[in-house]
Structure formats: structure tokens, C-alpha cells
N, C-alpha and C positions, 0 to 999 in steps of 0.2 A: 138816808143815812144808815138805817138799820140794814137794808139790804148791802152796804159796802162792808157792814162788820159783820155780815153773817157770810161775805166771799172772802173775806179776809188771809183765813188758813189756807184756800183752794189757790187764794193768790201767791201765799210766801211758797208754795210748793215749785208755783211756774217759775217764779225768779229764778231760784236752782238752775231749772233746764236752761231758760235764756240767757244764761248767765252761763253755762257751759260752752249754749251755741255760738256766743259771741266770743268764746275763748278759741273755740274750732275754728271761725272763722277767721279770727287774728294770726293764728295760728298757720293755718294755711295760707293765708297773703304773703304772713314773711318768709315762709317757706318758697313761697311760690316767687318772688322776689330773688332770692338765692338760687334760684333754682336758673332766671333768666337772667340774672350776671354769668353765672357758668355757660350757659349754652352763648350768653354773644362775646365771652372771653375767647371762647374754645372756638367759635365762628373768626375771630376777628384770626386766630393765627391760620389755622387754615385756608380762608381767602388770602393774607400775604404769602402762604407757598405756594399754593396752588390754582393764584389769578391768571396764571397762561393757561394753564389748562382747563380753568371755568370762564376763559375767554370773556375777563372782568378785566377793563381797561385800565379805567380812573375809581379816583374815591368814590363820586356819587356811586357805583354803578357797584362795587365793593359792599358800602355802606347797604344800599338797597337788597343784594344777598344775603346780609346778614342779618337783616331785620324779616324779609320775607321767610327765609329758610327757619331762623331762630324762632321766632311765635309759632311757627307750624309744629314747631320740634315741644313744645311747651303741653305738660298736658292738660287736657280740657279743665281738670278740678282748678289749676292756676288761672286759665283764660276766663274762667269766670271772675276773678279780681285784677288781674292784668289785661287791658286791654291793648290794640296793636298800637294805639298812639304813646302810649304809658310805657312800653316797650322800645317805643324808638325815643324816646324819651330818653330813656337809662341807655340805652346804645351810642345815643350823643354825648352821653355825660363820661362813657366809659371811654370813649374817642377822644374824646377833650383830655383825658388825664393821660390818656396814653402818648397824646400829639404832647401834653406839655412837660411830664418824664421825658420823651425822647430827646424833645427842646432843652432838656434842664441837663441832658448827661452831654448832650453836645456842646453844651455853651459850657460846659466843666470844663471837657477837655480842649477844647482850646483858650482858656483860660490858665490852663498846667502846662501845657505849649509854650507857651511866652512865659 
């Protein structure tokens, strides 16, 4: 017991650091987070222009350039908290909202149609 209250001061010092590093760290994931929404937004419109000329047919094969090209484009300080499946992850999620927008403005207008 007396050896814990004589580390005591040597400890409240470390807290500080660890306490910082854990702020860095948070810090950089959501960073890093935003970081790979923008690279598979910016991916997802460039594969619909220019899937003739990346000779990308269908969805899977689309979705798969986006996610291969996108993590590679990320850099390494992110890839240390985002990994490629965490990545295609948010690339499904970002697919799903865009497939259910597109569904949502289409079933407007022809609903103002009639």
C-alpha cells in the first residue's frame, strides 16, 4: 500500500499523457471517418461517368472499384483505425442512401405526375 502512495504523483502525471493520447486517437478516427466518406462519395460519382471507360459493367464490379481504389487512396495514419472491411462497410451504407434518395425523388415525381 505504501509503495501505491508513494507512485501516486508519478501516476497523476501519466493520466495527462494518456489522456491526451486517447484524445489523438479519437481524434484521428473521426477524422479519418470523414476522410473515407469523401473519397467513396467522390469515387461513387466518377465510376457513374466514367464506367465505360473503366470498363466497369454492373454494380458489383462498380461497388468493388470503389472500395479497392477508395482504401488505397486513405492514408496510412486512417488505415490504422479504418480497416478495408469497416470501409466497405460505410461504402454500403453510403450506396443504400443514395439507392434510397434516388428511389425517393422518383416515386415524388410521379406521384406530381398524376
Amino acid at each position: 500500500m505504501e509503495i501505491l502512495l508513494q507512485l501516486l504523483p508519478y501516476l497523476k502525471e501519466f493520466v495527462g499523457i494518456v489522456f491526451i493520447v486517447i484524445l489523438f486517437i479519437a481524434y484521428t478516427a473521426i477524422t479519418g471517418k470523414k476522410q473515407a466518406v469523401q473519397i467513396i462519395l467522390s469515387l461513387m460519382l466518377r465510376v457513374e461517368k466514367e464506367a465505360e471507360t473503366l470498363a466497369l459493367q454492373n454494380g458489383g464490379e462498380k461497388f468493388s472499384f470503389v472500395v479497392e481504389k477508395g482504401y488505397s487512396l486513405l492514408p496510412a495514419s486512417v488505415r490504422i483505425f479504418i480497416s478495408c472491411r469497416m470501409f466497405e462497410i460505410i461504402a454500403e451504407s453510403l450506396y443504400r442512401e443514395a439507392k434510397k434518395y434516388l428511389y425517393d425523388i422518383g416515386s415524388d415525381r410521379t406521384t406530381n405526375i398524376q
